[in-house]
N, C-alpha and C positions, 0 to 999 in steps of 0.2 A: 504494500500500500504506500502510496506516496501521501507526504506530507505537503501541504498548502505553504507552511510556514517556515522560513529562515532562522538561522541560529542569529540571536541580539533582537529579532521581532520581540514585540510589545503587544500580549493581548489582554483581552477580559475574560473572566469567567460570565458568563450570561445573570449568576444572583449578585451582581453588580450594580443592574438597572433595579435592584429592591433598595439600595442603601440611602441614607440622607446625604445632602451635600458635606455637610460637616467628615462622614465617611469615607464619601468619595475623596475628600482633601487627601485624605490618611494615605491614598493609594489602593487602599482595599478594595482584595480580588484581583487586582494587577500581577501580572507575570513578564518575562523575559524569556524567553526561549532558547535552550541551551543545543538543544537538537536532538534528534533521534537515536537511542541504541537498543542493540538486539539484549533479550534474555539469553542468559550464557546456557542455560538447559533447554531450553524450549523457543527459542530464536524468532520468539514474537517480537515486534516492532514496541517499540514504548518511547513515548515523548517526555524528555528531559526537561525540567523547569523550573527556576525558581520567585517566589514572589517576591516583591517590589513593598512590602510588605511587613510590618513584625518583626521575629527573631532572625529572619533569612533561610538560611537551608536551601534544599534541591528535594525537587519532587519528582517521581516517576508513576505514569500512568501510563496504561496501554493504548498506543496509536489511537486503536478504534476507538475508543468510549473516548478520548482526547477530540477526536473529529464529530464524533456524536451528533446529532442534532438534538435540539432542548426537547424536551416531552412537554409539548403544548396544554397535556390532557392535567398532568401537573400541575403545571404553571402556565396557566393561560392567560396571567397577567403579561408575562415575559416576551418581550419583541423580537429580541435577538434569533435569529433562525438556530443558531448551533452553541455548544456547551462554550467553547472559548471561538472572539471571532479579533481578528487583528484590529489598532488602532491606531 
């Protein structure tokens, strides 16, 4: 699967459009994109990440659920078509 996003890209998580502006200042829910690597056992795709955000660190999530599109049926307030989308 390919990725949409470049390494240094800047996205949102989609429960971003929930936060107050005061929130939104903090950064929160913002990321940076470190880039894609494989599972060393099972050599699924996973997107590398960390937020812009708090204590910092690096997160890893699987490709797909990463490209995901949002569950409307969920969150039907939520605009954003997909889980994280560039900004």
């Amino acid at each position: 699967m390919e990725s949409r996003f470049r390494p240094g890209d800047i996205v949102q998580h989609f429960k971003r459009e929930l936060l107050t502006e005061e929130e939104r200042a903090g950064n929160m829910y913002l990321y940076e994109i470190v880039g894609v690597a494989l599972h060393s056992e099972t050599r699924e795709e996973m997107m590398v990440y960390k937020p812009l955000y708090g204590e910092g660190g690096m997160y890893v999530r699987p490709l797909g659920m990463f490209l995901s599109e949002v569950d409307h049926d969920k969150y039907p307030e939520i605009r954003q078509q997909y889980r994280f989308e560039k900004i």
